[in-house]
DOSESE-797212 format. One record per residue (C-alpha): residue number from 1; z, x, y. Coordinates in steps of 0.5 Angstrom, whole numbers. Last residue first. Example, Ala and Ser with C-alpha at 12.3 -4.5 7.8 and 13.67 -1.06 7.14 Angstrom:
<sites>
<site base="2" zz="14" xx="27" yy="-2"/>
<site base="1" zz="16" xx="25" yy="-9"/>
</sites>
This chain:
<sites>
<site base="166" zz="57" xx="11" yy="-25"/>
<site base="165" zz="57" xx="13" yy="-18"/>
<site base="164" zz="55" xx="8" yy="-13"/>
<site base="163" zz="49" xx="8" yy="-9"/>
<site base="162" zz="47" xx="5" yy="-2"/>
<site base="161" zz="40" xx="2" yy="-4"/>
<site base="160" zz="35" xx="1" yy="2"/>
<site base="159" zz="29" xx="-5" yy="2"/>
<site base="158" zz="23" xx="-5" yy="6"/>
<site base="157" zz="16" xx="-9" yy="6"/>
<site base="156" zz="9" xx="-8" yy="7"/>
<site base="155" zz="3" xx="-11" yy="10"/>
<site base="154" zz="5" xx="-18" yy="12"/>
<site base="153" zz="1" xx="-24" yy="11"/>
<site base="152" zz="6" xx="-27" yy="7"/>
<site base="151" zz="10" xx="-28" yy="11"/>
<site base="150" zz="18" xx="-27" yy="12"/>
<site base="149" zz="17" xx="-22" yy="5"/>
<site base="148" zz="23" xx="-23" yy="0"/>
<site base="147" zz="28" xx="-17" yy="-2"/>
<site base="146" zz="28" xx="-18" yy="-9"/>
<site base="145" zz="34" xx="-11" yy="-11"/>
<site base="144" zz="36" xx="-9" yy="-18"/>
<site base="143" zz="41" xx="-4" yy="-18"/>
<site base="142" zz="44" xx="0" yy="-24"/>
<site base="141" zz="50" xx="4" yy="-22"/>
<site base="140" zz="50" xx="12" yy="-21"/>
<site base="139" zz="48" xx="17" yy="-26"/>
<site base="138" zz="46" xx="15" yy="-32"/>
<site base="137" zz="38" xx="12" yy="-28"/>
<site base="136" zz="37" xx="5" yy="-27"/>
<site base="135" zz="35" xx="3" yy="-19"/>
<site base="134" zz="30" xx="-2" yy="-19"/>
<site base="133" zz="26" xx="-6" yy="-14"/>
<site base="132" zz="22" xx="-13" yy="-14"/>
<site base="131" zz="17" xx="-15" yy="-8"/>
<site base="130" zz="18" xx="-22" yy="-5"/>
<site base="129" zz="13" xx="-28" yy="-3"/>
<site base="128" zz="16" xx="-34" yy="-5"/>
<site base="127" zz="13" xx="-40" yy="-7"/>
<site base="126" zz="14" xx="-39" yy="-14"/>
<site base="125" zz="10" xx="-33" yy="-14"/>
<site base="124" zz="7" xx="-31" yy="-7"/>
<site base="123" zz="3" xx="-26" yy="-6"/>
<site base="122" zz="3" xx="-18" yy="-6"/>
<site base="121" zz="-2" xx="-14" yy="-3"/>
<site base="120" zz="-3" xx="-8" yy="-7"/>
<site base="119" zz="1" xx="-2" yy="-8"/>
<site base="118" zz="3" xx="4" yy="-4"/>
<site base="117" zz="9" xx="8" yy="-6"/>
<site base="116" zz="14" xx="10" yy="-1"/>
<site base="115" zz="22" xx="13" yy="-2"/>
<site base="114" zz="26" xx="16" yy="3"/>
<site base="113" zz="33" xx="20" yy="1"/>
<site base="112" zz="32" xx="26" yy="6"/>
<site base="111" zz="29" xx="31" yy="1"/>
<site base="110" zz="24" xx="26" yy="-2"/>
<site base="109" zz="25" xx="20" yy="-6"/>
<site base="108" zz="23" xx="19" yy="-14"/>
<site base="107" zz="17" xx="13" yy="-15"/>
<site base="106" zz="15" xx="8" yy="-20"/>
<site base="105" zz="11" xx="4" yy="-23"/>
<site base="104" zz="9" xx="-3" yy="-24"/>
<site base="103" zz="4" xx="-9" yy="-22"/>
<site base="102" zz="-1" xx="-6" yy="-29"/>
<site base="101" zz="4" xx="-7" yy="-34"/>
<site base="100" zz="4" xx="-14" yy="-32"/>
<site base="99" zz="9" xx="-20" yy="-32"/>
<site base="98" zz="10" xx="-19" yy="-24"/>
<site base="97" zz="2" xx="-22" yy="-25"/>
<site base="96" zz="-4" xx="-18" yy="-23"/>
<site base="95" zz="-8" xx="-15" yy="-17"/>
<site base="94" zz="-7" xx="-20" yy="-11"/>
<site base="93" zz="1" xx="-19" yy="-13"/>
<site base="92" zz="6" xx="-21" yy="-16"/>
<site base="91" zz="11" xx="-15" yy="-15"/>
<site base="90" zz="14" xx="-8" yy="-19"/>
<site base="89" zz="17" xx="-2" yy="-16"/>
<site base="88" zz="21" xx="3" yy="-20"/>
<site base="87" zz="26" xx="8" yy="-16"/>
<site base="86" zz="27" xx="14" yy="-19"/>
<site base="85" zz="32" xx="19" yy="-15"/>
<site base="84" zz="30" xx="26" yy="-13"/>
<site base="83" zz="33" xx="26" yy="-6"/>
<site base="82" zz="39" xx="22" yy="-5"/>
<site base="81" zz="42" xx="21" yy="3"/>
<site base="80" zz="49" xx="22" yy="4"/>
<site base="79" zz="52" xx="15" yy="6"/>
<site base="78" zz="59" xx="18" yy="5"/>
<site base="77" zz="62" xx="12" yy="1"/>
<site base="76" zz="56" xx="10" yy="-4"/>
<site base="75" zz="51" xx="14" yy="-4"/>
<site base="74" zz="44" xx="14" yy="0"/>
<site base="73" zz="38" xx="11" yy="-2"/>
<site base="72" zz="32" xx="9" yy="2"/>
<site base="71" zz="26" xx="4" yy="4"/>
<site base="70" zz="19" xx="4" yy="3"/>
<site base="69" zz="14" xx="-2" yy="0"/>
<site base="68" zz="7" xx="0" yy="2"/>
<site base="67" zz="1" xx="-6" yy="1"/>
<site base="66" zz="-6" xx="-3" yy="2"/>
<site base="65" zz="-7" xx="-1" yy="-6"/>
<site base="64" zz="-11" xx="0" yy="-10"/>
<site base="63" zz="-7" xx="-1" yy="-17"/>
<site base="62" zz="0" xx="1" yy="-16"/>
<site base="61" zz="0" xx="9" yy="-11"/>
<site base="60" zz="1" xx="15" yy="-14"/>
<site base="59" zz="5" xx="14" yy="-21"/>
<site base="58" zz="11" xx="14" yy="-24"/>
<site base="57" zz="11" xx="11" yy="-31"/>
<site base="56" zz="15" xx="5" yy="-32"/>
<site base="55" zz="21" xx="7" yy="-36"/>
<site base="54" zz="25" xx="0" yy="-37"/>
<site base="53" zz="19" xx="-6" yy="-35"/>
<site base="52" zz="24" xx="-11" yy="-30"/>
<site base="51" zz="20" xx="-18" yy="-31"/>
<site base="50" zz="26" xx="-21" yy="-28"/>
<site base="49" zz="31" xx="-16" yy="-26"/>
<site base="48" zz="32" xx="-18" yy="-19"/>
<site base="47" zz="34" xx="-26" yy="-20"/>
<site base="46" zz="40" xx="-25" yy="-17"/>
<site base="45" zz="41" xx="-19" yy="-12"/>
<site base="44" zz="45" xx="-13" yy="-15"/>
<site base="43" zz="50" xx="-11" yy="-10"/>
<site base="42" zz="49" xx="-4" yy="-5"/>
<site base="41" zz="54" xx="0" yy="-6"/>
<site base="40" zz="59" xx="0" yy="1"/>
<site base="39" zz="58" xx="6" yy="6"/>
<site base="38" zz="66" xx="7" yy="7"/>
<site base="37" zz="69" xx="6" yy="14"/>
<site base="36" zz="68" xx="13" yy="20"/>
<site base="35" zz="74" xx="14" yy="24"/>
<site base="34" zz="74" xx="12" yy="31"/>
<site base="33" zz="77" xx="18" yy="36"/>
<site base="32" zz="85" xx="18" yy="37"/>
<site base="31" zz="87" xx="17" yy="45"/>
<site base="30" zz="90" xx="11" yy="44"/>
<site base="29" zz="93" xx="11" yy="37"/>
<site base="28" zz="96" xx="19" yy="39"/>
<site base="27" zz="102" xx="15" yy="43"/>
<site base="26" zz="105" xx="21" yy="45"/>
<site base="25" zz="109" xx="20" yy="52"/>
<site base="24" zz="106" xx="24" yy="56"/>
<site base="23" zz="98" xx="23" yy="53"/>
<site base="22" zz="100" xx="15" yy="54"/>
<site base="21" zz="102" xx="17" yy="62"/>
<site base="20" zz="95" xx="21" yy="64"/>
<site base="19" zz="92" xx="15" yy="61"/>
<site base="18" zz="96" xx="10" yy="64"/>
<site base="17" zz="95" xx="14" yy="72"/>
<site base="16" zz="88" xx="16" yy="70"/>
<site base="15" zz="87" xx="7" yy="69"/>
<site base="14" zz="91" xx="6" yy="76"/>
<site base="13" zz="87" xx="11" yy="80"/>
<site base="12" zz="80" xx="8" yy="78"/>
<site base="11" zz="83" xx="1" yy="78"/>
<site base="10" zz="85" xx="2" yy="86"/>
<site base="9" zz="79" xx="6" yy="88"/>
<site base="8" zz="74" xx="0" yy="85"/>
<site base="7" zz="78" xx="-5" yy="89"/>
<site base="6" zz="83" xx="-9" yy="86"/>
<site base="5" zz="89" xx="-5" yy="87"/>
<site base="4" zz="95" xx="-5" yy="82"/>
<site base="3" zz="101" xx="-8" yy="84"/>
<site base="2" zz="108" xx="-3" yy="86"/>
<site base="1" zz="113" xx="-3" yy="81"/>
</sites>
């Protein structure tokens, strides 16, 4: 066998010469394109129920505002995105407590599965300063996300759902 040369023409040929070879010689593995894993269902966060509120209103914007909590739903698998889904928010914030019927609401995704709704500040409760989200409809798996803020000076927070069917 004659040694394979170390300059960059020496490679290139080298390298057309064992791709040429595997076609020939059928070995399929190395020429198939990756396939694309499963989108995992996002789990349930500990602690993300607390003070939960079944069938809080949709509404335009919690209180007056100036805080946005956003993110995305897709399905589970094919990580299509979900529009029309209810997502019901709540927090402890400059406004009221996460026990209030005033620090929740709700909001339904857009056509490309993005939600978005305003809220006042959130604060600190319990030394940390976090946002509570839920999915709770029939038609896929309850999911109750507590994504915690890295400050609390920032003014919004993101938390995406990949859904599983029920």
């Amino acid at each position: 066998m004659r040694p394979i040369s170390t300059t960059r023409r020496g490679l290139l040929a080298a390298g057309t010469g064992f791709g040429a070879a595997a076609l020939t010689a059928g070995v399929p593995t190395i020429i198939l394109p990756a396939q694309a894993q499963g989108l995992a269902p996002t789990g349930s966060m500990r602690g993300g129920d607390n003070n939960y509120r079944p069938g809080a209103p949709i509404v335009p914007r919690i209180g007056n505002g100036g805080f946005w909590m956003s993110g995305t739903v897709r399905r589970a698998g094919d990580g299509a995105p979900l529009p029309g889904i209810r997502i019901q928010i709540w927090a402890h914030t400059t406004e009221g407590y996460e026990t209030d019927a005033r620090s929740h609401g709700a909001t339904l995704t857009d056509a490309n599965g993005v939600f978005r709704l305003e809220m006042p500040q959130i604060i600190p409760a319990f030394g940390q300063a976090h946002g509570h989200l839920a999915y709770d409809d029939a038609a896929f798996k309850t999911v109750f996300l507590r994504p915690l803020m890295q400050s609390s000076r920032d003014r919004s927070l993101t938390a995406d759902f990949v859904l599983q069917s029920a």
